[in-house]
KEGU-423635 format. One line per field, with one value per residue (C-alpha): residue number from 1; residue in one letter; y, z, x. Coordinates in steps of 0.25 Angstrom, whole numbers, plus 5000, padded with zeros to 4 digits. Layout:
! residues N
pos: (NUM, ...)
code: (A, ...)
c2: (Y, ...)
c3: (Z, ...)
c1: (X, ...)
***
This chain:
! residues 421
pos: (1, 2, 3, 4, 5, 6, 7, 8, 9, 10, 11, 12, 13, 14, 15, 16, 17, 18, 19, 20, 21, 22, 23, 24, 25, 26, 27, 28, 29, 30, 31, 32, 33, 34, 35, 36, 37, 38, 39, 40, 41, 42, 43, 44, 45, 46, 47, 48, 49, 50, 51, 52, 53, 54, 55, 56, 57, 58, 59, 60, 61, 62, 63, 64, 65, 66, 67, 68, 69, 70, 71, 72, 73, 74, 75, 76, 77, 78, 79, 80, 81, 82, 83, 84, 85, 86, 87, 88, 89, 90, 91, 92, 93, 94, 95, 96, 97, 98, 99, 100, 101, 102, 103, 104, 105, 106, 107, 108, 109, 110, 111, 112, 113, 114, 115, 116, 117, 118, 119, 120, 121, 122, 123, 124, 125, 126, 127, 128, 129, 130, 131, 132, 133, 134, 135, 136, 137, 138, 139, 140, 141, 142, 143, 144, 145, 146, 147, 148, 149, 150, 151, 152, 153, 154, 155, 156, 157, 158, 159, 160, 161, 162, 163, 164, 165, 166, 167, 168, 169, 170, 171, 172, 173, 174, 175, 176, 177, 178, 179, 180, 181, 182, 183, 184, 185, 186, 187, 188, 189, 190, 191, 192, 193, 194, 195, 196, 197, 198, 199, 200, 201, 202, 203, 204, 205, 206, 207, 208, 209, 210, 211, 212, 213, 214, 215, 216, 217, 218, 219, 220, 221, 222, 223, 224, 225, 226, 227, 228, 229, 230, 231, 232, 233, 234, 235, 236, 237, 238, 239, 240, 241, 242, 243, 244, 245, 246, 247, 248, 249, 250, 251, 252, 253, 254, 255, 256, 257, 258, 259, 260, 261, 262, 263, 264, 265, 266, 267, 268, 269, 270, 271, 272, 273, 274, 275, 276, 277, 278, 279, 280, 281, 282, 283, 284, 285, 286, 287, 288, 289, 290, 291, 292, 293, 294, 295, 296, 297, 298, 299, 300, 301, 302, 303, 304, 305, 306, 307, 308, 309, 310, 311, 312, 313, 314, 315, 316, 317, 318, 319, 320, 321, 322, 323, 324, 325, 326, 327, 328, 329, 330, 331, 332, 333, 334, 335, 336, 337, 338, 339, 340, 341, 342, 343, 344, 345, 346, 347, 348, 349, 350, 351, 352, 353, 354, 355, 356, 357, 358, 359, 360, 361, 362, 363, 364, 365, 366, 367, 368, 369, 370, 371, 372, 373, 374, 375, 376, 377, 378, 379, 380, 381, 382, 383, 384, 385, 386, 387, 388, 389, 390, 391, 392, 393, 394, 395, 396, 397, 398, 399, 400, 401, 402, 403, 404, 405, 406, 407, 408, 409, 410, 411, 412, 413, 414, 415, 416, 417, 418, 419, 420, 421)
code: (X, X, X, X, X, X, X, X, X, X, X, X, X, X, X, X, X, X, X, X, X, X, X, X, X, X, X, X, X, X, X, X, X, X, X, X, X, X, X, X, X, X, X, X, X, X, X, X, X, X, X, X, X, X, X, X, X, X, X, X, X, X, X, X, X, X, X, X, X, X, X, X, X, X, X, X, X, X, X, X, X, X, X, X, X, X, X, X, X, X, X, X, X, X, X, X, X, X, X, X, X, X, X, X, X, X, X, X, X, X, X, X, X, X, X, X, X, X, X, X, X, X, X, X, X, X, X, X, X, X, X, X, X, X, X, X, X, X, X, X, X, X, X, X, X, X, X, X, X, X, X, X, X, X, X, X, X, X, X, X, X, X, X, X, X, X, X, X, X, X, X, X, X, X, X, X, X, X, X, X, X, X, X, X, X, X, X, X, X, X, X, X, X, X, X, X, X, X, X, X, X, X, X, X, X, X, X, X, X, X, X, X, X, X, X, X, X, X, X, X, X, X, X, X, X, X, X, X, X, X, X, X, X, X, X, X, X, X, X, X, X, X, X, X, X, X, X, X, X, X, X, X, X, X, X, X, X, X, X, X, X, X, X, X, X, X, X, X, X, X, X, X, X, X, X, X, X, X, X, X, X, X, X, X, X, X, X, X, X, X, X, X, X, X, X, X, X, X, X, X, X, X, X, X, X, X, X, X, X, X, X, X, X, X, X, X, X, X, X, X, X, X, X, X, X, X, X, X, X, X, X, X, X, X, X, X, X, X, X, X, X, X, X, X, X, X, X, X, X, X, X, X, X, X, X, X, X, X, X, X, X, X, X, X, X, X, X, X, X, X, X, X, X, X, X, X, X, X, X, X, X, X, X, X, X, X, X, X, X, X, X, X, X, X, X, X, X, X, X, X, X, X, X, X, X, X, X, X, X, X, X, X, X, X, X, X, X, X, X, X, X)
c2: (5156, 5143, 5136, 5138, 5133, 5131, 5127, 5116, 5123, 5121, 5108, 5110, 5123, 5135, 5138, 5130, 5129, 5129, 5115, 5111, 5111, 5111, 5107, 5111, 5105, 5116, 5112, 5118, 5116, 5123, 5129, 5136, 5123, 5113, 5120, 5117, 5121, 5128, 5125, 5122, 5123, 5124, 5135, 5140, 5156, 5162, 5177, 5177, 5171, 5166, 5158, 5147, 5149, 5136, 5130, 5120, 5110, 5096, 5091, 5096, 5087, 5099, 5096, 5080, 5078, 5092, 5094, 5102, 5098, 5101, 5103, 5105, 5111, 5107, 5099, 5100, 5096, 5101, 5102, 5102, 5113, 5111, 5123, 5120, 5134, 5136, 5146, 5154, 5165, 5166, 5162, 5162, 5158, 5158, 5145, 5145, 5135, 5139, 5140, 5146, 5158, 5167, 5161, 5165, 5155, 5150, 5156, 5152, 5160, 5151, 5157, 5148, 5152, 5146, 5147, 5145, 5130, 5131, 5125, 5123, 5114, 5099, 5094, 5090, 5079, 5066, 5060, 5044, 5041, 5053, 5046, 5040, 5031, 5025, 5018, 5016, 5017, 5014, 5024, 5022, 5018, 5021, 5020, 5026, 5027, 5031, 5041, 5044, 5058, 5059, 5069, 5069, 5079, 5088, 5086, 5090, 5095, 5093, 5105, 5106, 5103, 5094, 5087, 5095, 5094, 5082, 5078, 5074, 5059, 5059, 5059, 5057, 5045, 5049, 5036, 5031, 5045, 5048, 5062, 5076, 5090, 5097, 5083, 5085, 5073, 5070, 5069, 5051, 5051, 5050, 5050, 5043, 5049, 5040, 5045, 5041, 5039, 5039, 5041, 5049, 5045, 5038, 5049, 5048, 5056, 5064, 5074, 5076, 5076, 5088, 5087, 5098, 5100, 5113, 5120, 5125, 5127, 5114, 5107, 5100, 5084, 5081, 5066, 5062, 5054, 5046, 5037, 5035, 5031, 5019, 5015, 5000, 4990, 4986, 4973, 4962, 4958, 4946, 4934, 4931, 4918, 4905, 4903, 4892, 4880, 4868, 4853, 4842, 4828, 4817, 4810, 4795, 4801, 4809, 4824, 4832, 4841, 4853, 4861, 4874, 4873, 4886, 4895, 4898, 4913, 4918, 4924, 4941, 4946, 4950, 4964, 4970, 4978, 4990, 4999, 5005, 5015, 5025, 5035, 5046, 5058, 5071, 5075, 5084, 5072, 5074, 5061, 5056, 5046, 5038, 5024, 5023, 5027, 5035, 5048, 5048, 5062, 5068, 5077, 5090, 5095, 5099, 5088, 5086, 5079, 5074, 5062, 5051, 5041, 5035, 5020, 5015, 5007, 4992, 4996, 5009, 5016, 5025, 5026, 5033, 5045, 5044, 5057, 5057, 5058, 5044, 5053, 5043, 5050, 5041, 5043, 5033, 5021, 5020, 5020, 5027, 5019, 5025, 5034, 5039, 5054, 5056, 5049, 5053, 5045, 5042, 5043, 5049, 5039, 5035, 5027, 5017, 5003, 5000, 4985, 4977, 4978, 4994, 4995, 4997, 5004, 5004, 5016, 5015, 5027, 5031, 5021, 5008, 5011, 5005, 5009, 5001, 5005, 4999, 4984, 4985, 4976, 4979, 4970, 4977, 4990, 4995, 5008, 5001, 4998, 5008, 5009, 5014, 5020, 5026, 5015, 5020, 5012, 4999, 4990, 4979, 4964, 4959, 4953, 4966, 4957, 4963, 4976, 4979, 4992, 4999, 5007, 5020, 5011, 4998, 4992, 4983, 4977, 4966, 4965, 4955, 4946, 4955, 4948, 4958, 4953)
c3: (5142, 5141, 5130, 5125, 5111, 5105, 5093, 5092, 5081, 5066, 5062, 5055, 5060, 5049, 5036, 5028, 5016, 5005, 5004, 5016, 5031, 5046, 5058, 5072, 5083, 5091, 5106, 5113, 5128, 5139, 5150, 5157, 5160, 5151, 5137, 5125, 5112, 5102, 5086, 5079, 5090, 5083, 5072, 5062, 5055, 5046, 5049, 5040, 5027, 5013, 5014, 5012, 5026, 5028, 5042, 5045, 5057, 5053, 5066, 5080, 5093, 5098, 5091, 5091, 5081, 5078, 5095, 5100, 5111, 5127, 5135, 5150, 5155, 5149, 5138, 5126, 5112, 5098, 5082, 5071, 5062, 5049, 5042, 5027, 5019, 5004, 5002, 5007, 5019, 5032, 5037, 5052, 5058, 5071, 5078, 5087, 5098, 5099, 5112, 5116, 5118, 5126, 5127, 5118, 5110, 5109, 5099, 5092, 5078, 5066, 5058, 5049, 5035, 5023, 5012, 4998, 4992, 4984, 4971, 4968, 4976, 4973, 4977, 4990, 4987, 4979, 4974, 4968, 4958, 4950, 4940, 4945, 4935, 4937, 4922, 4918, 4927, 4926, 4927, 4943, 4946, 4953, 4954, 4966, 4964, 4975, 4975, 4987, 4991, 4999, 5002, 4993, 4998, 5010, 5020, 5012, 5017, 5006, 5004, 5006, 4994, 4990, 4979, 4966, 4952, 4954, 4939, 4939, 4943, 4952, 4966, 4979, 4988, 5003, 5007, 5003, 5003, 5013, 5009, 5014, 5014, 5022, 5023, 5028, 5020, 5027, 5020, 5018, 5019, 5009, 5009, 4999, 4989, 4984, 4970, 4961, 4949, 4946, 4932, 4927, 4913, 4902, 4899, 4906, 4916, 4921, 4927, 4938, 4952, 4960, 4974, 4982, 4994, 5005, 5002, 4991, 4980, 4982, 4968, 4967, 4963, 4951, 4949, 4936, 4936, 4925, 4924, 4914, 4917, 4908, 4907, 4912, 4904, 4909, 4915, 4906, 4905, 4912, 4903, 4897, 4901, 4892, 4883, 4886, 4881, 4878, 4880, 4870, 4877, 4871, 4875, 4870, 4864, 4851, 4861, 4862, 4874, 4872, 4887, 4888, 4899, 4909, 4908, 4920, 4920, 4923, 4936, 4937, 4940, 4953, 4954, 4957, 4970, 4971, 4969, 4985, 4978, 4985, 4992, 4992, 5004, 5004, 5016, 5021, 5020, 5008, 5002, 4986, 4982, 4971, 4962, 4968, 4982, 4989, 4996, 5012, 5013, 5017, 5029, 5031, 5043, 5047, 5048, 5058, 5049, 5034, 5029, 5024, 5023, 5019, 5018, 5013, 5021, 5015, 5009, 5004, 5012, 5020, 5020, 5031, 5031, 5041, 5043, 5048, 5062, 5061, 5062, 5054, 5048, 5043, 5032, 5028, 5034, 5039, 5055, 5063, 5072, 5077, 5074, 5079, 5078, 5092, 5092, 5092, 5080, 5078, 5062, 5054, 5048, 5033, 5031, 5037, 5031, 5035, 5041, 5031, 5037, 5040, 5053, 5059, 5052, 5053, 5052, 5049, 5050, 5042, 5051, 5049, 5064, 5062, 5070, 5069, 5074, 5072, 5070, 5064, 5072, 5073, 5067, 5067, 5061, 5057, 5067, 5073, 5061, 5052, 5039, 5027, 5022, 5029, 5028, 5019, 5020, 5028, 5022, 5030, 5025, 5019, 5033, 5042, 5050, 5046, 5037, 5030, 5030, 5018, 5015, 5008, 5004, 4999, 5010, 5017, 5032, 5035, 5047, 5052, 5041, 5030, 5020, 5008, 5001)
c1: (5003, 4995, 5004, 5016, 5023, 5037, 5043, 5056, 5060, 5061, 5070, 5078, 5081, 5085, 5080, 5071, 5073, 5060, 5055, 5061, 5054, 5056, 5048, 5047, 5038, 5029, 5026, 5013, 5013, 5004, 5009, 4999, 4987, 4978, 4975, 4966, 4975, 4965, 4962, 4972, 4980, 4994, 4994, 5004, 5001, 5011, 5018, 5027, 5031, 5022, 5008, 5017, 5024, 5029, 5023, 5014, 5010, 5013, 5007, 5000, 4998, 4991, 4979, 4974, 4963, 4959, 4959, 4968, 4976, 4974, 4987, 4990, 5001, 5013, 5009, 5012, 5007, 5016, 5015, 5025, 5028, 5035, 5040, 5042, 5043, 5037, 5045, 5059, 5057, 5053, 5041, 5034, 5022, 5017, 5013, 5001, 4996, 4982, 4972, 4958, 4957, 4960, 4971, 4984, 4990, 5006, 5012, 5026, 5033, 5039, 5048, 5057, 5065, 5063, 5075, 5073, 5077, 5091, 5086, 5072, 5062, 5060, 5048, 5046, 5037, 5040, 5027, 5027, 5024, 5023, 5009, 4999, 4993, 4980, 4975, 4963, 4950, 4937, 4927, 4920, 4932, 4947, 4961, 4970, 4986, 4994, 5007, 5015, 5020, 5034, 5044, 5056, 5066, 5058, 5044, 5034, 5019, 5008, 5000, 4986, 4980, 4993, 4986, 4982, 4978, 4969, 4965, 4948, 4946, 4958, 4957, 4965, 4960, 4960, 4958, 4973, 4978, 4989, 4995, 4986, 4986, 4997, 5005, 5021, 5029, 5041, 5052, 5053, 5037, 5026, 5010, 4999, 4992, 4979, 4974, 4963, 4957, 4941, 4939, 4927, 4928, 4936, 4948, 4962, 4964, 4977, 4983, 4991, 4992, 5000, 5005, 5010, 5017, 5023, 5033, 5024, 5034, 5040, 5035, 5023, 5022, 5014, 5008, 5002, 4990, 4983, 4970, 4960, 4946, 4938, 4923, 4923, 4916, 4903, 4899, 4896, 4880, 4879, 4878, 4864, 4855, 4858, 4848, 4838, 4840, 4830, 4831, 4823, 4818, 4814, 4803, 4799, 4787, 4787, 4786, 4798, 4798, 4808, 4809, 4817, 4828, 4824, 4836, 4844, 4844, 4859, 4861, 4860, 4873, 4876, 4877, 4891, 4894, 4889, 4902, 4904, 4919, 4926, 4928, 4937, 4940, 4945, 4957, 4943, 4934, 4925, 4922, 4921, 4913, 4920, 4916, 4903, 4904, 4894, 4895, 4891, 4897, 4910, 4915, 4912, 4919, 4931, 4943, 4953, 4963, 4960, 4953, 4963, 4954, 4940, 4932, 4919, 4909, 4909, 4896, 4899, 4888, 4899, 4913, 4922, 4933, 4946, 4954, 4970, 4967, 4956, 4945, 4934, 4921, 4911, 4900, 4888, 4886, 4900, 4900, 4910, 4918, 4930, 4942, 4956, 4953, 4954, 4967, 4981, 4986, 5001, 4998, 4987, 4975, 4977, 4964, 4953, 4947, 4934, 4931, 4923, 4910, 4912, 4912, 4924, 4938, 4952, 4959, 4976, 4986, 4998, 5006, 4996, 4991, 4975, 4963, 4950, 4935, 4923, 4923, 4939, 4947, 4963, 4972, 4987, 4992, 5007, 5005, 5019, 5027, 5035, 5029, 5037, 5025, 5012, 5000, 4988, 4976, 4970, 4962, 4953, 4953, 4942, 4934, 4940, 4950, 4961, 4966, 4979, 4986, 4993, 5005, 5007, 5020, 5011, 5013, 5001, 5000, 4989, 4983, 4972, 4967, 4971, 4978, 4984, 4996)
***
């Protein structure tokens, strides 16, 4: 055989009960000369058990940036499977490392028992706070509030789909957004979600926001939100000119001369700024345009990991999309300089900041580790300190000589010239 592929074993070892979850590490290593692993090239496909048959892959090294891996002889490359059951019984799988054909693949069984709970299910996730209250808005306008999803008594994965019941005007910012689909929460760790209000009219507007998560019958977390939207009184008319006033002068002589003082016309006001707005970014890449901003278009192929991030141009002619892996796609007038997709990255992308003048970006992972491109100078990051909470966002200072980094936790690091207090 060309490969072969084995399993640690699941820790903790036994029976699982529902709500509760194992893992194992899966090591592929060729034995018989240099091989090309196949598309994906560690798969999972269930025998035995419900749909909800309880395995997934929470992370691959056999496949770096949607490539899979080449290994000579007796290398090796591995992926962790966790086993966390919906339901009581035992389930199999078979797990597949994948090569072209006509070669055959390594094959490995799973099986693992799940046993029921012995009273019925908490949930597994703990969301805080429970309402997000966003006041009153104006129409054009909007207003994002945070909440932060964490494990309360087991890991948890998010589903696919793991927010529901979005009421109208209520949206999910992916930009400061750092939760996503198919998401393993460790117990003592927590993700961001960004939501926000853009009001369509005057009424107020609630409803509530569902979060769910695998095993499927662990209960579902339910937020409430609340906003109402109001009509923003219009700009005052400018002031009108003063009247002209008039001015008598006597002269020695019996003529009275009366001469009207030219008024000083008042200046026009100046125009405001053109509103440049927002932008907001599906996981997939499809882009909405909000509070003025113009669409340049969205993508519409295939992505290796999803987009968490997006930013205008400084002039709101183009705006760019980041995914996880710092894979940058640019639309409009916005330049691509540069990304970390084909880069092994120690944690996933968050967001980017573009420099003032919009050409160059920083992009900063989950652990404040930056990356600049273009005409982005770096200035420091906190890729080597232990943050007690993942970072979020970056923002440049006002001249680009510095940024500063924040915290899912409200934490913020200055670097350069950046300044905030």
């Amino acid at each position: 055989p060309y490969l072969t592929i084995a399993s640690s074993g699941f820790s903790p070892s036994g029976s699982i009960t529902v709500g509760g979850s194992a893992s194992t590490t899966v090591t592929v290593t060729a034995t018989g000369g240099s091989i090309t692993l196949s598309s994906p090239p560690i798969s999972l496909t269930p025998v035995v058990g419900s749909s909800d048959y309880g395995y997934s892959i929470t992370s691959d090294s056999c496949e770096v940036s949607g490539t899979p891996t080449t290994l000579t002889t007796g290398q090796s490359c591995s992926a962790d499977v966790v086993f966390a059951p919906g339901a009581a019984g035992t389930f199999q799988a078979d797990l597949t490392a994948s090569v072209p054909t006509p070669l055959s693949p390594a094959q490995i069984a799973l099986s693992e028992t799940a046993i029921p709970p012995t009273s019925s299910p908490a949930s597994v996730l703990s969301v805080n706070p429970t309402t997000l209250d966003f006041g009153q808005v104006a129409i054009g306008s909007t207003q994002s509030e945070s909440l932060t999803i964490s494990a309360a008594n087991a890991a948890s994965v998010l589903d696919q789909g793991y927010l529901s019941s979005l009421p109208a005007d209520y949206s999910v910012s992916p930009t400061r957004t750092t939760c996503s689909n198919n998401l393993l929460i460790a117990v003592g760790s927590s993700c961001v979600v960004d939501v926000v209000f853009s009001p369509s009219n005057t009424t107020t507007v609630g409803g509530t926001l569902t979060i769910s998560s695998q095993p499927t019958q662990s209960p579902a977390v339910v937020v409430q939100l609340n906003g109402t939207g109001y009509t923003p009184a219009p700009a005052p008319a400018p002031a009108p000119a003063p009247a002209p006033t008039t001015t008598t002068i006597s002269t020695t002589s019996t003529t009275t001369t009366t001469l009207a003082a030219t008024p000083t016309p008042a200046p026009a006001p100046s125009p405001a700024p053109a509103p440049i707005g927002d932008i907001l970014a599906s996981p997939t890449g499809q882009v909405t345009a909000i509070g003025g901003a113009a669409d340049y278009g969205s993508i519409t192929t295939p992505l290796n990991k999803p987009i968490v991030g997006a930013a205008l141009t400084p002039d709101g002619k183009g705006y760019w999309l980041v995914a996880s892996d710092g894979g940058v796609f640019s639309f409009g007038d916005a330049n691509f300089y540069g990304s970390t997709g084909a880069m092994v990255l120690n944690k996933p992308i968050v967001n980017m900041a573009p420099t003032p003048d919009g050409k160059g970006y920083w992009l900063v992972a989950s652990d404040g580790g930056v990356f600049s491109f273009g005409d982005a100078n770096f200035y420091g990051s906190t890729g080597n300190l232990m943050l007690s909470s993942p970072a979020l966002s970056i923002k440049a200072s006002p001249d680009g000589r510095g940024y500063t980094i924040y915290t899912a936790g409200g934490q913020f690091f200055n670097f350069g010239d950046a300044t905030t207090s």
